[in-house]
C-alpha beads as a LAMMPS data file, in Angstrom:
LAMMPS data file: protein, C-alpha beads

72 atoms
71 bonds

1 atom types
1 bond types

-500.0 500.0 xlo xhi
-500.0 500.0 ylo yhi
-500.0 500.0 zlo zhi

Masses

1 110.0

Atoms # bond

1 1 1 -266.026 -354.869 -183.854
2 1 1 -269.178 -354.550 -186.267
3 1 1 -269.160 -357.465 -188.626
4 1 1 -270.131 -356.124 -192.441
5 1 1 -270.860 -359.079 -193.976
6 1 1 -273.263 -360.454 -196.496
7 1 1 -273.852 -363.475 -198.213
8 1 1 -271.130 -364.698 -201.037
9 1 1 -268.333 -362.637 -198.899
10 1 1 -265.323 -364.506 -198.306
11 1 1 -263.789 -364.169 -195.200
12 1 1 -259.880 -364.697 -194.488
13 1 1 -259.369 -366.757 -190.444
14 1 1 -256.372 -365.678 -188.347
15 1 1 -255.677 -369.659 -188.185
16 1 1 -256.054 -372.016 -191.202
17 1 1 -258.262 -375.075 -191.052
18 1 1 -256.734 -378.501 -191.143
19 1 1 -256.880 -379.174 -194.577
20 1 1 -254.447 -375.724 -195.593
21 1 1 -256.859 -372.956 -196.389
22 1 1 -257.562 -370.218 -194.368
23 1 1 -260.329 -369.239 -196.749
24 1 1 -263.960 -369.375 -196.466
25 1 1 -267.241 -368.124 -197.971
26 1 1 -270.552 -366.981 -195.646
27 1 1 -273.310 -368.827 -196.464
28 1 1 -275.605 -367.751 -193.526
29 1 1 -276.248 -364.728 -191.289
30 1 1 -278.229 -364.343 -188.250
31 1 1 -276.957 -364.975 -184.345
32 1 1 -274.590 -367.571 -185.523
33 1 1 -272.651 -367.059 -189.292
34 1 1 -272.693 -370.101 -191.762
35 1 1 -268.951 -370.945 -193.204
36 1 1 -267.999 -373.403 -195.905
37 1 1 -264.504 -373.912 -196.633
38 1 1 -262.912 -373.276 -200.131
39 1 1 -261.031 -376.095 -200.173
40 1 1 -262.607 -379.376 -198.706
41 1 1 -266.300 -377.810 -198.345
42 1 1 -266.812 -378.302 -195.007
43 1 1 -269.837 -376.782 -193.381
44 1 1 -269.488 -375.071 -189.744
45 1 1 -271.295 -372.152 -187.752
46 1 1 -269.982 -369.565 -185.609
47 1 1 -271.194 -367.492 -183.349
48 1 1 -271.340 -363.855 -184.673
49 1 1 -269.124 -362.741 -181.668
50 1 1 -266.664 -365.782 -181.783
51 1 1 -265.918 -365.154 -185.505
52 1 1 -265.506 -361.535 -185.080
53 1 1 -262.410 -361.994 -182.575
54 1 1 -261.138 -364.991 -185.615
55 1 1 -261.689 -363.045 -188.950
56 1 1 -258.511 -361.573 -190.228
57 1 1 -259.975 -360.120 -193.518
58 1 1 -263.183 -359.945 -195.512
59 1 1 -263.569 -359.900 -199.327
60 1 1 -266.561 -358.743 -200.339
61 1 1 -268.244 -361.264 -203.375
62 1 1 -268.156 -359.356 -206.484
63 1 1 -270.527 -360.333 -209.436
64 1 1 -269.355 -361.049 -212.983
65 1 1 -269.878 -357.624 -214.512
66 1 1 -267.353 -356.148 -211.672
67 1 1 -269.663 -354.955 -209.344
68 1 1 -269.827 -355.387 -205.345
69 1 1 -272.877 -357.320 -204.559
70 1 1 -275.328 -354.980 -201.818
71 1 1 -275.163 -356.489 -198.417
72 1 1 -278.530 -354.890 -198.243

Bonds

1 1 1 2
2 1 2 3
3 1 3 4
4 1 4 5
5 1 5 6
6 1 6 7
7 1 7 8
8 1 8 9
9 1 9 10
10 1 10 11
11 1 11 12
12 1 12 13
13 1 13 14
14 1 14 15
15 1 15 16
16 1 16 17
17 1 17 18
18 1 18 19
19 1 19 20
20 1 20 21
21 1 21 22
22 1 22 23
23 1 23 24
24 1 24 25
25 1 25 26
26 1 26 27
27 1 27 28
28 1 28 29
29 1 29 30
30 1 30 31
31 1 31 32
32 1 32 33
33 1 33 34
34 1 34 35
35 1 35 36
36 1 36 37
37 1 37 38
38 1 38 39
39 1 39 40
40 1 40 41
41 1 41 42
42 1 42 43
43 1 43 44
44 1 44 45
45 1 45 46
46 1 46 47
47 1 47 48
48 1 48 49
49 1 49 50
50 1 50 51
51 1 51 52
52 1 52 53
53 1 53 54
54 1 54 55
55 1 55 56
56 1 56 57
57 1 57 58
58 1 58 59
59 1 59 60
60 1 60 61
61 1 61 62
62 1 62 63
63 1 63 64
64 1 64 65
65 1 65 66
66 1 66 67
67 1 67 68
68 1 68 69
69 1 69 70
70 1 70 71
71 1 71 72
């Protein structure tokens, strides 16, 4: 699976972190994606391929006049 992601996306894991949420918000791309958690801000990176087998769902980051932000 082809990972579409750009920075500000949130991504949705298969298993929730220990603190509860199961959201978090890319902060990095490259060989290895940057993650910070929406609920206790902790920092971690992934591999590209590890977190492609872990994501369950990605929401694309939307600015505030409605619009998707370009992953370009």
């Amino acid at each position: 699976m082809a990972l579409d992601l750009g920075i500000g996306d949130l991504v949705r894991m298969r298993k929730p972190h220990p603190c509860g949420e199961s959201v978090w918000q890319v902060t990095r791309l490259g060989a290895d994606i940057g993650l910070v958690c929406q609920k206790c801000r902790h920092y971690i990176l992934l591999p590209r391929a590890y977190l492609g087998r872990r994501i369950k769902e990605v929401i694309p980051a939307v600015r505030p006049d409605g619009e998707e932000l370009s992953n370009d």
